[in-house]
N, C-alpha and C positions, 0 to 999 in steps of 0.2 A: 026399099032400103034407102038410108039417108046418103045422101049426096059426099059428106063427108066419113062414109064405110073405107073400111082399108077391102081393096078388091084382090081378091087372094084366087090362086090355081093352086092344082093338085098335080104333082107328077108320080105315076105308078096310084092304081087301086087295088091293090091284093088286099092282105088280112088288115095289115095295117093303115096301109091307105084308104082303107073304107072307113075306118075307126077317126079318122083325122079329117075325111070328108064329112062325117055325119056330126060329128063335133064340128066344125068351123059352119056349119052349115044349119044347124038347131042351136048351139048351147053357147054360140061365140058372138056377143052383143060386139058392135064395130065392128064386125068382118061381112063379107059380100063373097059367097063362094062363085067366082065367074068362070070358071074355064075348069075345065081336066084334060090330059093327056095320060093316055095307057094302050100299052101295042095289042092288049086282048081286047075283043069283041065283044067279050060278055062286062071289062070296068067300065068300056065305054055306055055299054047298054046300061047299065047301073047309072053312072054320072045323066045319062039321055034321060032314064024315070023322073029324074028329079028337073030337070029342064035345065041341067047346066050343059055350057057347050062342050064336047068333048071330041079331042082327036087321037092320032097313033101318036104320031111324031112329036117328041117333046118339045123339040126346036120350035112348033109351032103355038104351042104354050109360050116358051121363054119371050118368041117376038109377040105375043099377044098385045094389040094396042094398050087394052083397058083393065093392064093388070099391075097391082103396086109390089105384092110380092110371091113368092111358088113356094110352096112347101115341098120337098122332093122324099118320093119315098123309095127305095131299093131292093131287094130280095137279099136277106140276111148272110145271105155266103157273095154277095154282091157290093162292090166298096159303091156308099154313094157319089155321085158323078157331079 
């Protein structure tokens, strides 16, 4: 990826965050998908397939050194945070 990519995270992979990881990640010229955060085991497994780094704790997405901005996703009866 070129040096000048906007280096983007994922916070939450459910329906829709998988939808918005595989778009910034295939179909989004200037993005660099670097990071995921998700407290389940199987978004994390998902984001691991792909060789992005993934944790639980979103906190550690937000301090992620090498990232410019987080897409944040939430569960629809859930206010995003």
């Amino acid at each position: 990826m070129s040096t000048n990519a906007l280096r983007i995270g994922v916070a939450g992979l459910g329906r829709i965050g998988k939808i918005h990881f595989d778009n910034l990640r295939n179909h989004v010229s200037g993005a660099e998908l670097v990071a995921v955060a998700d407290p389940s085991a199987e978004g994390r497994a998902y984001a691991e397939q792909s060789r992005v780094a993934a944790s639980a704790p979103s906190e550690e997405l937000i301090e992620h050194p090498h990232l410019d901005a987080v897409a944040a996703r939430s569960p629809p009866n859930e206010p995003d945070t």
